[in-house]
N, C-alpha and C positions, 0 to 999 in steps of 0.2 A: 547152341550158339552163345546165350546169355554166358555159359561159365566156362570161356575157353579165358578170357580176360580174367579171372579171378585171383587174387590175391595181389593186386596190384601194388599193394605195399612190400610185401617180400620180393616182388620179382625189381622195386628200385633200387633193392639192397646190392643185386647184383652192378649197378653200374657203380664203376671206382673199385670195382676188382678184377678189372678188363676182360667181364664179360657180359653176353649180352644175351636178350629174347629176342627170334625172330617168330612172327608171325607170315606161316606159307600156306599160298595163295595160286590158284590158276589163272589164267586169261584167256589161255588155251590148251587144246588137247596133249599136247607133250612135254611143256614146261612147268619148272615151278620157279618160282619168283617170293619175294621176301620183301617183308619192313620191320623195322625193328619194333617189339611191342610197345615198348615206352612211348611213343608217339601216338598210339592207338588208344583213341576214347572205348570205341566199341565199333562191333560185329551185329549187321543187324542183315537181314533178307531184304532184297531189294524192293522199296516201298515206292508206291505209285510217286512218278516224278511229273510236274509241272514244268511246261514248256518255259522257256526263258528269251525270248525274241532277240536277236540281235547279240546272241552272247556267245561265246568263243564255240567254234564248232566240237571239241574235243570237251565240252561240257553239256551232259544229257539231260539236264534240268536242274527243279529244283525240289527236293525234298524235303518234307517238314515233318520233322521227330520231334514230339512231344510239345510241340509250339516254336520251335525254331527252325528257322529257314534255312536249309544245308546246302551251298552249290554242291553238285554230283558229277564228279570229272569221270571220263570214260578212259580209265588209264589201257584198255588193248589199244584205241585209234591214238592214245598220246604218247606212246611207245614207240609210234610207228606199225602198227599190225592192221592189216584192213577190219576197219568195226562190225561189229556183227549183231543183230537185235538179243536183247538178253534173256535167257531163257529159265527156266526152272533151277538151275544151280546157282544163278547170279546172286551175288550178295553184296553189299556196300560196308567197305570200310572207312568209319568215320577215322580221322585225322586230325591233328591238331601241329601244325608246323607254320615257324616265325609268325606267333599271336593269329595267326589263324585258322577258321575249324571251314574244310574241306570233309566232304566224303569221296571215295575209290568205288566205281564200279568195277567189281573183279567176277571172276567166275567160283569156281568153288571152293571155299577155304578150309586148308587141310587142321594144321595143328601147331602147335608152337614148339618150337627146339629150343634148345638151350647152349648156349655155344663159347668159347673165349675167342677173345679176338684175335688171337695169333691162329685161329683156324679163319679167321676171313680174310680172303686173298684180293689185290684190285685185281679189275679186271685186266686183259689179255691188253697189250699195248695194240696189236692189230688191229683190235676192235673196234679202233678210230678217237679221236675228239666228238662225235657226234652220238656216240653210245648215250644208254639211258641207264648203266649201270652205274653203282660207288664202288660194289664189290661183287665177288663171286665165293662160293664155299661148297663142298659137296657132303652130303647127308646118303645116309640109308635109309630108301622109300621102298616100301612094299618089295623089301627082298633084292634089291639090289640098288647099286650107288649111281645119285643121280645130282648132277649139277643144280645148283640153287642161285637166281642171278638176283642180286638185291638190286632195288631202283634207285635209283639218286631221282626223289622226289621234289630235292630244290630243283633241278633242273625240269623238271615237270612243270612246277608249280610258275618258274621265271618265264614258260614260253607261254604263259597263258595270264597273270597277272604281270603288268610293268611294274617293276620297281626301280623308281627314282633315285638315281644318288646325286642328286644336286640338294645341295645344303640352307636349311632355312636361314631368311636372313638374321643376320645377328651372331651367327651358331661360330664363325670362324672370330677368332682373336688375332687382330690385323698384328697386334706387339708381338703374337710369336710368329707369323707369316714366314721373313728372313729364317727362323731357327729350324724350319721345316726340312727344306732342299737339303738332300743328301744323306737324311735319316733313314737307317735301315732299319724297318719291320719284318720279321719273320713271320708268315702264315700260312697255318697249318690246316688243312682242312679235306678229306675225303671226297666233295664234290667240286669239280672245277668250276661250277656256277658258283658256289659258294666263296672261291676264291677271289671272282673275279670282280664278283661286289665289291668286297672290300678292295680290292686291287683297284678298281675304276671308283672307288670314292678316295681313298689316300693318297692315291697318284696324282689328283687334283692337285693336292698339298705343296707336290714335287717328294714328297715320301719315294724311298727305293723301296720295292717290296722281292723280298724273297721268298718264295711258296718252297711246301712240302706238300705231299696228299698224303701222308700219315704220320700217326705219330714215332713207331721205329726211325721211318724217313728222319724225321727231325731231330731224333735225339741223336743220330749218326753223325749227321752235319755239324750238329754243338760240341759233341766228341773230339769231332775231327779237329775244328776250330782251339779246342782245348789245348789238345795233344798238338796243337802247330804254336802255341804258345801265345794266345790271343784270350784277352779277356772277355767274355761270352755279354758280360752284363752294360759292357763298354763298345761292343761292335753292334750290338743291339739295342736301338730307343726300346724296346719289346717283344715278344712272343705272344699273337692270337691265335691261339686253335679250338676247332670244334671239340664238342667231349667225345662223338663216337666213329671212330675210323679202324678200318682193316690193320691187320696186326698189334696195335698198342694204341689204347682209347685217349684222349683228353687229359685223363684227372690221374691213369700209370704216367704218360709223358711227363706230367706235373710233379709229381710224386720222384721219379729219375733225377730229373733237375733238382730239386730239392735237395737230395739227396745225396750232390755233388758239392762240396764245397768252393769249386772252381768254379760253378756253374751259378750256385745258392738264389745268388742278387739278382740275376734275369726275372726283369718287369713281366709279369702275364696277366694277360687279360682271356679268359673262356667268352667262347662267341657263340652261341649254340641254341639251335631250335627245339632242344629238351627245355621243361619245365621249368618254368624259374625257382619257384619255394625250395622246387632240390635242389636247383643247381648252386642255390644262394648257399645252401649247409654244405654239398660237397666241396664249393669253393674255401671254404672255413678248415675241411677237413686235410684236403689236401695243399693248399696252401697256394690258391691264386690271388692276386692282389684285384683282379678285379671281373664285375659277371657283367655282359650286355647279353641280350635275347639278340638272335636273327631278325630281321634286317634293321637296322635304325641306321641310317645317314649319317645324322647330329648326333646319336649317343659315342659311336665311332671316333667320329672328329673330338667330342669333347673328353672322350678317355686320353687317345694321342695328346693333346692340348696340358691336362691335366698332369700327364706323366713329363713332358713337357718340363712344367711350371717348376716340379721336384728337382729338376735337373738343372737348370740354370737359378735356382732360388727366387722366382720371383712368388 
């Protein structure tokens, strides 16, 4: 288990060549299920947990590795699957998503793929608004092909920790208030929890938001926009998207745009529950003007604010 995680430096090389690791996992007998490794501290056997009184029910204690106290979310009952006591294959994946370290009670964890993102598909529109997927992709398991559902762990993570998007005082600038109303944001993003963050923080503003859940999605729309004879960098105060989504990641979308000279000047800001220290060089490499980590309220407003100030010279 210790060396399924290994070489954690070569495997960041791959994000910003729109591909990715997934880390597959069971929770039950005939599925397999998925999270991207790059989120993944570590793989460890599930270790004696401590009650936690009064604390979310889809949370089975709390764990302490090495001197730190881990909440241990039981992702079969946060899924929706009736919980089941965990048994001899059960394992805990620690995590680390928007500045915070969770572990995943899962069942038996298989091995890691290797995959580009134009092989990860969103899930099935049927499937409802109320699914616990971002994506779906199908692998070859022990001899024949089998569906792999990824989780959208923000929305995991939103029905069990509140997050606030009411803004500290001080954080909004009354002088640009007026310049707000009517500004389109484009945001790009794989999990509809994750969109609606930011959509229920800028919407405050009176910001318009326009969503994509990928990045193909987005750059279609900018395309489109082009080829109708619309300036991209002038219909939009900005572009936020996450770096990892089904079909074309974050930092390819970036790189597309850039690469357009019609397109070039569109403001972007990367939003994303991946590591900062990379994302701070990948932003350099592929040319976003600006990094916030998942979730921050006020870093949000004062990016918008900021891009703002450029635009009207103040």
């Amino acid at each position: 288990m210790a060396n399924i995680l290994a070489n954690v430096d070569q495997r960041t090389k791959l994000v910003g060549e729109n591909r990715l690791e997934l880390l597959l996992f069971s929770i039950n007998s005939t599925q397999l299920f998925a999270i991207n490794v790059f989120k993944v501290k570590e793989v460890v056997k599930l270790p004696p947990l401590n009650a936690m009184p009064g604390s979310h029910p889809h949370i089975s204690g709390i764990a302490n590795i090495r001197g730190v106290s881990i909440p241990v979310i039981d992702l079969r009952s946060a899924i929706g699957f009736r919980p089941v006591p965990p048994n001899d294959d059960a394992n805990m994946i620690i995590t680390e998503y928007n500045r915070s370290v969770q572990g995943f009670l899962v069942g038996k964890v298989e091995h890691i793929i290797n995959m580009t993102w134009s092989d990860i598909l969103p899930p099935p529109k049927m499937a409802g608004r109320n699914n616990y997927l971002t994506a779906i992709t199908r692998i070859e398991h022990q001899g024949h092909s089998q569906l792999v559902s990824i989780i959208d762990v923000e929305k995991v993570l939103a029905e069990i920790i509140h997050y606030d998007i009411s803004l500290s005082e001080g954080v909004l600038d009354e002088t640009l208030a007026h310049e707000m109303p009517g500004r389109k944001i484009l945001i790009v993003d794989d999990s509809a929890t994750a969109r609606r963050q930011v959509r229920d923080t800028l919407g405050q503003l009176g910001i318009e938001i326009i969503e994509a859940s990928d990045g193909l999605q987005a750059l279609t729309l900018l395309q489109k926009w082009r080829d109708e004879g619309k300036q991209v960098s002038k219909e939009l105060l900005m572009m936020i998207t996450d770096a990892e989504m089904p079909e074309m990641d974050g930092y390819k979308l970036t790189s597309e745009v850039r690469s357009d000279k019609a397109m070039a000047g569109l403001y972007i800001t990367l939003n994303t529950s991946l590591s900062g220290s990379f994302n701070h060089a990948m932003v350099e490499k592929v040319g976003c003007d600006k990094f916030i980590s998942k979730f921050q309220p006020d870093l949000l407003v004062e990016v918008v604010q900021e891009r703002l100030r450029q635009i009207i010279n103040l």
